[in-house]
C-alpha positions in Angstrom: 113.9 -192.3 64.2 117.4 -193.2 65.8 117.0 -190.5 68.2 113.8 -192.0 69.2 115.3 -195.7 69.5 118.2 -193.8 72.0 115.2 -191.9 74.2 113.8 -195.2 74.5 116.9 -197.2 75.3 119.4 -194.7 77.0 122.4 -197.3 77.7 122.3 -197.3 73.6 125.9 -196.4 71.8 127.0 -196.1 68.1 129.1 -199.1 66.9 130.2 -198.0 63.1 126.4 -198.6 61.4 124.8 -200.3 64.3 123.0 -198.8 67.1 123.7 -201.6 70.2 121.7 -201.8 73.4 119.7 -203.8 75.6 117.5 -206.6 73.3 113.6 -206.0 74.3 112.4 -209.1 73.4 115.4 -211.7 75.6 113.6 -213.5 78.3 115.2 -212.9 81.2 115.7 -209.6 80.6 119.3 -208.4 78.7 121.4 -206.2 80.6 124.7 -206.9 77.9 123.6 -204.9 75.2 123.3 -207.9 72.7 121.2 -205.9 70.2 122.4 -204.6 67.2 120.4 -202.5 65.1 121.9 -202.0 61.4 121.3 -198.4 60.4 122.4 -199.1 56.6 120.4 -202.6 56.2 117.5 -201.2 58.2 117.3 -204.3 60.4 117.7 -205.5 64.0 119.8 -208.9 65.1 119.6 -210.0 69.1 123.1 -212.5 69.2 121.7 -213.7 72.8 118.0 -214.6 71.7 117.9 -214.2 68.0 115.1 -212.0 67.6 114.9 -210.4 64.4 113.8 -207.1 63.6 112.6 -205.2 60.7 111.6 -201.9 59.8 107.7 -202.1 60.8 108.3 -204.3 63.9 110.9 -201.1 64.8 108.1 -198.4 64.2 106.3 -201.2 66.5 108.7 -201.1 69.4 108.5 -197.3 69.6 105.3 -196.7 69.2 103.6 -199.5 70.4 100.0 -200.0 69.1 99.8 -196.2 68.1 102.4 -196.8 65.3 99.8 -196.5 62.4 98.2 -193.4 63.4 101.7 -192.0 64.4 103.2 -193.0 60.8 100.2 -191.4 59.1 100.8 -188.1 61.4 105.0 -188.1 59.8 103.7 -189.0 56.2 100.7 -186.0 56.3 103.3 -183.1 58.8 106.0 -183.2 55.8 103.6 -183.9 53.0 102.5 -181.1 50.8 99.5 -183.7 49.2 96.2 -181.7 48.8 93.9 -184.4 50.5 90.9 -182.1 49.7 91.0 -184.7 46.3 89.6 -187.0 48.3 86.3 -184.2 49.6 85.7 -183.9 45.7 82.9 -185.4 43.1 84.6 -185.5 39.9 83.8 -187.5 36.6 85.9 -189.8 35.0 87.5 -187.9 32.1 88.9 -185.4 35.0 90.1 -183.3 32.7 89.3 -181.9 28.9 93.0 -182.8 27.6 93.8 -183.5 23.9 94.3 -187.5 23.8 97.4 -189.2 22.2 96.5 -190.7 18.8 98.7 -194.6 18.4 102.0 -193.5 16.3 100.8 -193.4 12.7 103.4 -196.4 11.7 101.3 -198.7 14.4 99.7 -202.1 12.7 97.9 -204.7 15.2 100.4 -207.0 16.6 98.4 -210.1 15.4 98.8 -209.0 12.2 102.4 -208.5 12.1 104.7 -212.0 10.8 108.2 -212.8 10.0 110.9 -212.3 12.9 110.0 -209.4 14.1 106.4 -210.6 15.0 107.5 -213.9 16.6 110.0 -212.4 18.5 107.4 -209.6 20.3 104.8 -212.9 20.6 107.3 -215.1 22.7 109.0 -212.3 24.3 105.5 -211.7 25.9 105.3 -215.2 26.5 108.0 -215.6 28.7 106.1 -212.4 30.7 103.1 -214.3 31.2 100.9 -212.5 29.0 99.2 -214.4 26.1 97.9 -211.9 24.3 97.7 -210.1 21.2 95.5 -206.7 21.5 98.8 -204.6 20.9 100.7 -202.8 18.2 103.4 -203.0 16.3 105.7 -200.6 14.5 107.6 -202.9 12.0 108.6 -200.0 9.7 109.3 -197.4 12.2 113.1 -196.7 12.4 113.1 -196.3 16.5 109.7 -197.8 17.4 110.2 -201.5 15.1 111.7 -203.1 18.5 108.8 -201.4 20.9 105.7 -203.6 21.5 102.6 -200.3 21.4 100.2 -200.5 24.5 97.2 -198.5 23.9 96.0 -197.0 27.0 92.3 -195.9 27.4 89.4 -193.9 29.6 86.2 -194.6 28.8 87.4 -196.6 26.0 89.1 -193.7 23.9 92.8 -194.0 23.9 93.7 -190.7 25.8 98.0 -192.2 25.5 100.2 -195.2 24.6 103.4 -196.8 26.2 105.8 -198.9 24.7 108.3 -201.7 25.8 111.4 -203.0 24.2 110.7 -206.7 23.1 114.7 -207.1 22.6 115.7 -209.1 25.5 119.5 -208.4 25.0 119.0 -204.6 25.7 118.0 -204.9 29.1 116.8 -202.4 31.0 115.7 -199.8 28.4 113.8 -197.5 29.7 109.5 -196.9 28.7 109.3 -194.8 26.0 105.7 -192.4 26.0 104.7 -189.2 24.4 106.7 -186.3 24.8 104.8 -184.1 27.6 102.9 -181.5 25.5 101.0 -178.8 26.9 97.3 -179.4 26.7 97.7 -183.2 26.1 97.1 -186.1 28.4 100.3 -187.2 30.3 101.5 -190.5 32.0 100.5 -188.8 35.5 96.8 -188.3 34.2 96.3 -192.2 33.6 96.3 -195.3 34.5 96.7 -198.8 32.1 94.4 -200.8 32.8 91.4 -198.8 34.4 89.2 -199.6 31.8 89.0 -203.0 32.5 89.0 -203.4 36.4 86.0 -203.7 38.3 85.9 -202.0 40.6 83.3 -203.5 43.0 85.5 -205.8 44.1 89.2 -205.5 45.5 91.4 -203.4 43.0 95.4 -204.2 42.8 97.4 -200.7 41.9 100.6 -202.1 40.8 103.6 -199.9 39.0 104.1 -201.1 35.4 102.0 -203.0 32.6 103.4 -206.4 32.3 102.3 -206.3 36.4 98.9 -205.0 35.4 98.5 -207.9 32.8 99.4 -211.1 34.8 97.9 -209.3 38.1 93.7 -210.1 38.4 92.2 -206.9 38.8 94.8 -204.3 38.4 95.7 -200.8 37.1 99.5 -199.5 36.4 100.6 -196.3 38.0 103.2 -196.3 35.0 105.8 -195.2 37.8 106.4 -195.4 41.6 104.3 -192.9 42.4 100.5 -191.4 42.4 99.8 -188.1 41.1 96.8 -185.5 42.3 95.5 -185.9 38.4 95.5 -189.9 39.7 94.0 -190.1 42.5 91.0 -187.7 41.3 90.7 -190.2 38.6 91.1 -193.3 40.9 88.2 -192.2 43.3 85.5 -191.0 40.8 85.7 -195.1 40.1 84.0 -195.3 42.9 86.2 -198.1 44.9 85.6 -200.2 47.6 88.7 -202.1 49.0 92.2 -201.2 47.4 95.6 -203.5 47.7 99.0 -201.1 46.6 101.4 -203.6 45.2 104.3 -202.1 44.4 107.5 -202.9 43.5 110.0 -204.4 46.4 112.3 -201.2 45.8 109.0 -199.1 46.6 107.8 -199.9 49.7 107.9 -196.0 50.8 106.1 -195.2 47.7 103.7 -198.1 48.2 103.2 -197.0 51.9 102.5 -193.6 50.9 100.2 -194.4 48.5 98.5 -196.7 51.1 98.8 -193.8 53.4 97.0 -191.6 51.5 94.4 -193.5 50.7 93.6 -194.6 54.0 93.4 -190.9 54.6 90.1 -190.8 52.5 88.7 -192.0 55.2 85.1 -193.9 54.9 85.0 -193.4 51.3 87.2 -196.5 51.1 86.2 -199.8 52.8 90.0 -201.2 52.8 93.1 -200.4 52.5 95.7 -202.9 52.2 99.3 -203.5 51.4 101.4 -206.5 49.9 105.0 -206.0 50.7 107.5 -207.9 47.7 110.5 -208.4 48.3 113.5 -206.2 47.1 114.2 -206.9 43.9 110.6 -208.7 43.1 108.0 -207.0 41.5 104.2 -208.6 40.9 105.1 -210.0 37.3 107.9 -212.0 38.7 105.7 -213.4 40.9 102.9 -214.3 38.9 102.8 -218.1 39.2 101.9 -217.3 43.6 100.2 -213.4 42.8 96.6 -214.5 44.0 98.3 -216.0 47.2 100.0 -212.9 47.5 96.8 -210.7 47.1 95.5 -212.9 49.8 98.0 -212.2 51.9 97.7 -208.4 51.6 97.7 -206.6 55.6 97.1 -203.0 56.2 100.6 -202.9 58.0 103.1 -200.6 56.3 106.5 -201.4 56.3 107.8 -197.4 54.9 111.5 -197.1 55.2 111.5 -194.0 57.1 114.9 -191.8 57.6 116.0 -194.0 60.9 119.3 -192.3 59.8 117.9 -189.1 61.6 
């Protein structure tokens, strides 16, 4: 992308990790090279006019009003995706895999008191989610700290995920089935598909606690969409799709986007929200529908401008 930028400015030279030349956007015209483009931040500073720019208004200034199409063309030329998915009719159990059973130690949530119970109930409290349709496993030597989410197609639990409620052990990871051969894995599902409706705008967001306080979502479980996914995601039948990712995804979330605009009239819409690095949809619940609203079909993918 840098070698673009320099075709397109030729006066441009290499300060450290800024690329400086001419700004585009000074009125008069700049001829003292006060644009400095950060190669490490990913962002543009003029000192004469202070213009600002980012990643998407870059892949603007290159490509002008072609930059969609041309960022589709880079995503689909090094992308090995097989978009004949999106040619296929397929039902929605997409493939005859042995389902996950819930871990035999699992009791209803609701059910379970004393300390342990209170602490899972206000731990999802403080995520937003007032609800108590999950599992416990209070006698389970490495589960009794994981709260159990049961996830279902066609309402038969085909796999489960569980979250540490044990706020001072930040950080700890998801913990799923082991990957078995024959037996549904985390890249064959989605939480939450049971429940959206999808006649009306569906939200793919990455994790459950964003599905649960996000109207009209489904969890990827991860930053990325599998093949298995997006077979399953289209025999749903959808209309108009918003990716919100995570703010440390926005490739990801751009390829998703990407790809599903490549599906061509099969989809009505396809739009993106942007977050924020560091944000992700449940930290943002008390503003998500404005931030629905405000999704745009713009995607900001940080590209290699390093090349």
């Amino acid at each position: 992308m840098l070698d673009k930028l320099r075709r397109k400015n030729p006066e441009a030279y290499q300060r450290d990790s800024e690329l400086v030349f001419n700004c585009p956007f000074c009125t008069p015209k700049d001829t003292g090279k006060h644009y400095y483009w950060n190669t490490v931040k990913e962002i543009g500073h003029c000192f004469k006019c202070d213009s600002i720019m980012d990643r998407i208004d870059l892949l603007k200034y290159i490509f002008g009003d072609a930059y969609r199409t041309e960022l589709d063309r880079l995503i689909a030329q090094y992308d090995d995706f097989d978009y004949k998915v999106f040619a296929r009719t397929v039902p929605k159990q997409i493939q005859q895999k042995k389902p996950y059973a819930l871990p035999k130690s699992c009791v209803p949530l609701i059910s379970v008191g004393g300390i342990i119970g209170k602490m899972a109930r206000h731990f999802l409290l403080t995520r937003g989610v007032n609800r108590n349709d999950f599992y416990l496993c209070p006698e389970d030597e490495i589960l009794w700290s994981k709260i159990i989410f049961p996830i279902t197609i066609d309402s038969e639990v085909v796999f489960y995920a569980g979250r540490s409620f044990i706020k001072c052990v930040p950080g700890l990871p998801m913990i799923v089935p082991e990957n078995k051969e024959g037996y549904y894995h985390k890249s064959d599902i989605f939480y939450g598909i049971d429940y959206a409706d999808f006649s009306k705008p569906v939200v793919i967001v990455e994790g459950i606690f964003d599905c649960l306080t996000t109207p009209n979502s489904i969890a990827l479980l991860g930053k990325t969409m599998s093949v298995n996914q997006y077979e399953l995601f289209m025999a749903q039948e959808p209309n108009d799709v918003i990716v919100m990712l995570d703010g440390d995804a926005r490739r990801e979330a751009g390829i998703v986007a990407s790809r599903l605009r490549l599906a061509g009239k099969r989809l009505k819409s396809v739009r993106i929200v942007n977050l924020l690095y560091g944000q992700d949809p449940n930290d943002c619940r008390d503003k998500i529908e404005a931030l629905i609203d405000s999704a745009v079909e713009n995607l900001d993918i940080p590209l290699d401008f390093t090349a």
